[in-house]
N, C-alpha and C positions, 0 to 999 in steps of 0.2 A: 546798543552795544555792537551790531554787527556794522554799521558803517563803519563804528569807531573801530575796528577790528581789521575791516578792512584796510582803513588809513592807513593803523600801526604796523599792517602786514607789510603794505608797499612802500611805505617808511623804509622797515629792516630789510627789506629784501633792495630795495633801492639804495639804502648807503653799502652795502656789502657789494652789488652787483659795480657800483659806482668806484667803489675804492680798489675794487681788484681792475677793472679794467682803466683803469687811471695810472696803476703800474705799470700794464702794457702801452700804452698809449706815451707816458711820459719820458720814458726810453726807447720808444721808437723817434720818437721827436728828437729826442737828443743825439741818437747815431745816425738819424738825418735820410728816415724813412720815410718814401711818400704813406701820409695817412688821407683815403678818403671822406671817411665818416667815425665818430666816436659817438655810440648810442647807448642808452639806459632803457631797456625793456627789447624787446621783442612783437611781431607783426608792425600792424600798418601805424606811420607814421604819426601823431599827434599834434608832436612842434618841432619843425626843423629849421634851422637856422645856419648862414656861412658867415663864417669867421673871417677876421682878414686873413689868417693862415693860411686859406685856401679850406680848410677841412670841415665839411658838414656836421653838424654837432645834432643829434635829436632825441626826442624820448617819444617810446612806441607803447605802443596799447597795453601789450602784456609784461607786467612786472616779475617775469622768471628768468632772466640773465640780459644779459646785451654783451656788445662787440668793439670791437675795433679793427676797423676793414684797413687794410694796409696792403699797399701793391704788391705783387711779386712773395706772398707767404711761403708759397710752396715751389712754385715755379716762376718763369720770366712772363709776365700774363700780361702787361698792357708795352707797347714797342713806342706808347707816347711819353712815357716814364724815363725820364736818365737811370741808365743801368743801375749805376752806383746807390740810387735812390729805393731800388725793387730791396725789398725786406731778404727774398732766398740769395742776393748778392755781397751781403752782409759780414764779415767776419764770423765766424765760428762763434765767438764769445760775445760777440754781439744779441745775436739769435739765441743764444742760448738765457742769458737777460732780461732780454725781452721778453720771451717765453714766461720764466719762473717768476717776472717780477709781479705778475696778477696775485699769486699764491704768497707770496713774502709782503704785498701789500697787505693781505686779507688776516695773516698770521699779527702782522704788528696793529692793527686793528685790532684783534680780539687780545693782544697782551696790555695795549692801555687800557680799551674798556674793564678788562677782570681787576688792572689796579685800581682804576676810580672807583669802582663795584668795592672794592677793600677799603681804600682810602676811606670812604664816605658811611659806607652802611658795617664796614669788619671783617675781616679776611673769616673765613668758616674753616674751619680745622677737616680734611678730608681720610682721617686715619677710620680703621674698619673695628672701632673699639665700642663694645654692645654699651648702649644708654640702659635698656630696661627687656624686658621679655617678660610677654604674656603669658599669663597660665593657662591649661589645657590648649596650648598649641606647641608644635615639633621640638625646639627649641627649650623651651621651658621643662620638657619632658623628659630631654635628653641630660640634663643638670648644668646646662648652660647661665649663666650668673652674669650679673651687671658690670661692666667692666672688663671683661674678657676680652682681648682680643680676637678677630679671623686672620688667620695666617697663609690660610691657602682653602683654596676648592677644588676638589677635584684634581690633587697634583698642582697647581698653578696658584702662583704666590700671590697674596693680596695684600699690595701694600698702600692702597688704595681702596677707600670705599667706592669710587666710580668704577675700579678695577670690579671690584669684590659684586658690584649688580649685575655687570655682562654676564659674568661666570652664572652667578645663577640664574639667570634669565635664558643660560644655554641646557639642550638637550643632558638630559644624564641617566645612565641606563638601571632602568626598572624605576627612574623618577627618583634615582637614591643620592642623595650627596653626602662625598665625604668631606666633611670640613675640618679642619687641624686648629684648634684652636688655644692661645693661651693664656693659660688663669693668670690672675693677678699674682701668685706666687712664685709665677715664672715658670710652673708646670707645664708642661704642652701636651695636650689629647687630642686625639681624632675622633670622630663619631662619625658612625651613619646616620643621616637625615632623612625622613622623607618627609616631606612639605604635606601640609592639608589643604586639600580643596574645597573650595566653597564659592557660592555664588555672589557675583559683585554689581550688586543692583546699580552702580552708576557708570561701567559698563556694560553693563549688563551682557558680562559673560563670565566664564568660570574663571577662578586663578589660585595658584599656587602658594598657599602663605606658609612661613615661617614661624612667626609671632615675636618679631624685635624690632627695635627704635638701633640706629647708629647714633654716637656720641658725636655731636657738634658745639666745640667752644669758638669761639667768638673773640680773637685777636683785634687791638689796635695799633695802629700807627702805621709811620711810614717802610719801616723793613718791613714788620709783619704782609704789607701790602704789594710789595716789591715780590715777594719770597713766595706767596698767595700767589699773583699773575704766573708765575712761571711755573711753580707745580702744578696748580691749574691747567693749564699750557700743556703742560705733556702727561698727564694723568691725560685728559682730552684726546691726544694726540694715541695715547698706548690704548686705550679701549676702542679706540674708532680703528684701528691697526686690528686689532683680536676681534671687531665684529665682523671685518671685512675677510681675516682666515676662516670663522666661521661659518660664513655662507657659504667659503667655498665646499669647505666640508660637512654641511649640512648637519650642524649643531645647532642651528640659527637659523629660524624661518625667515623666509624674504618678507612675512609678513609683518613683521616687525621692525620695515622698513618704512619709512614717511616719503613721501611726495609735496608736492605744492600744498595739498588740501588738509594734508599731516603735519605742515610747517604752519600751516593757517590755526588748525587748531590750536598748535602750543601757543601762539602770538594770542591769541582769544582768552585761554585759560589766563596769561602772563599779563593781562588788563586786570584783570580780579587782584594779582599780588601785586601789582604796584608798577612803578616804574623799576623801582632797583631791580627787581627778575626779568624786566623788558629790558634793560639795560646786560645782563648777565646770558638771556638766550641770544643777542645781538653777537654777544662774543661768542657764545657758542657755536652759533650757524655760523659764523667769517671764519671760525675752525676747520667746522666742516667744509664748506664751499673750498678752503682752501687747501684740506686733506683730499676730499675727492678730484682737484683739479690736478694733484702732482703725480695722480698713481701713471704707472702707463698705460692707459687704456684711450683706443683711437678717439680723437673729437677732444678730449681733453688736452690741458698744458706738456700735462706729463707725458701722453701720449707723442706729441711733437718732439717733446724734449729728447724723447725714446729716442725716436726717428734720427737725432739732430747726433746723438750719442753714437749710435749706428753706422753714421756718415762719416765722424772722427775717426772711431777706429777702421774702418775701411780707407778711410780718406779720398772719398769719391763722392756724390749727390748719390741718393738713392734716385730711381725712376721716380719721378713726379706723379705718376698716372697712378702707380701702386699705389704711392702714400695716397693720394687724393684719394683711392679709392676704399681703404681703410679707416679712413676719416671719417669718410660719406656714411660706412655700415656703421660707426661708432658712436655717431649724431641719429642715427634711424633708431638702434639700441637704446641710447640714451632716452629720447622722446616716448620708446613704447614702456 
């Protein structure tokens, strides 16, 4: 299972690395940027190959992003290059394009795979309306009933069951939530919560339960499927937005962040359910990779984009050196 893990890992992580810098690279080509190299992975070289293009094409050892080396990104850097050809010579809206199109690759990526994930296995209904609740746990105690919907945690609307899990998975004080919830008569209550803890022998550490199931029906066809990818899509898109203000405000532990070896896992656990859930966290992570590329922060898309936005309304280049050298700390950041 762990070779086959491995496989699946560098599989997903390879079509998503692959599709997003395929947007950069296919729009640089067309606004007639010199491109050196287009690579999949990271470190030393594996298999490289030139094109008649001119552009070196390779795949490197490590399967955690790759690149697209293109003349003149930031400044006038090679003087063997036609000016016109250097990427920082480029049109405003050129650059700007090219920039986002990694992230707008990765985005329409993960909106066909969540419709074939629909198409084929049934769109899953994502509303925050109780299936069942156990007895002697929080929920159950408080006269919480099947069918109920959650309407809000904590002040904050849930209209969304991916919505409705951040919130509880965040900080709340004295461990109390309030949740607003309404009955099936169209009554609406609030209640204090506090979750019971208990030990979770297959993590083997402590955690927070509630004691409920969320209702999931089970749509066919082709709207239904259509309608799925795109609520999908920005349900996805609104909780990865509210874990990222979280952190800042420290509701939200960093530990509850994943890495390579935390993306290795899900892919591991997503062998045991099948392909339809390999197929579903593919789209999930081309989300993510694609939300985290637009934020602005240095060494990212977005971060560039910043810079490029900067430069419009000033209407002048920023110093070269500066950007370069907010980049550099934003790529060191990123790696620690």
């Amino acid at each position: 299972m762990t070779i086959l893990s491995i496989l699946a890992f560098i599989l997903i992580l390879g079509i998503i690395v692959l599709v997003h810098e395929f947007g950069h690279f296919i729009w640089a080509k067309k606004f007639g940027v010199h491109i050196y190299e287009f690579s999949i992975g990271m470190g030393p070289a594996i298999f490289t190959k030139k094109g008649k293009d001119g552009i070196k094409y390779s795949f490197r050892a490590l399967p955690i992003g790759g690149y697209v080396q293109m003349a003149g990104e930031v400044y006038e850097d090679d003087d063997k290059i036609p000016k016109e050809k250097l990427m920082c010579n480029r049109p405003w809206y050129q650059r700007i394009i090219i920039i986002i199109a990694g992230v707008v690759n990765n985005f329409i990526l993960a909106l066909v795979l969540l419709f074939v994930y629909a198409l084929i296995w049934g769109a899953t209904t994502n509303k925050p309306v109780i299936h069942s609740v156990q007895k002697d746990y929080p929920m159950y105690s408080a006269g919480i009933k099947k069918n109920d919907t959650i309407i809000s945690i904590n002040g904050k609307k849930t209209r969304t069951w991916d919505k409705a899990q951040i919130l509880f998975a965040l900080k709340s004080k004295n461990n109390t939530y309030n949740i607003k919830i309404k009955h099936t008569n169209g009554k609406v209550e609030s209640y204090k919560i506090k979750p019971k803890k208990e030990y979770d022998k297959e993590i083997k550490s402590d955690r927070y339960v509630f004691g409920f199931t969320v209702k999931q029906d089970v749509n066919k066809g082709f709207i239904a499927s259509v309608k799925f990818a795109f609520a999908k899509f920005v349900s996805v898109i609104e909780t990865m937005w509210l874990t990222v203000i979280s952190l800042f405000t420290g509701s939200l532990s960093v530990k509850n962040l994943s890495g390579p070896v935390g993306v290795y896992q899900v892919v591991n656990s997503g062998l045991v359910a099948g392909i339809s859930y390999l197929r579903y966290i593919t789209a999930f992570l081309s989300i993510n990779v694609g939300f985290i590329n637009i934020l602005p922060f240095p060494a990212f898309d977005g971060g560039r984009a910043f810079f490029m936005i900067i430069e419009k309304i000033r209407r002048k280049h920023i110093n070269s050196k500066i950007e370069n050298t907010f980049h550099t700390i934003g790529f060191v950041l990123l790696l620690i």
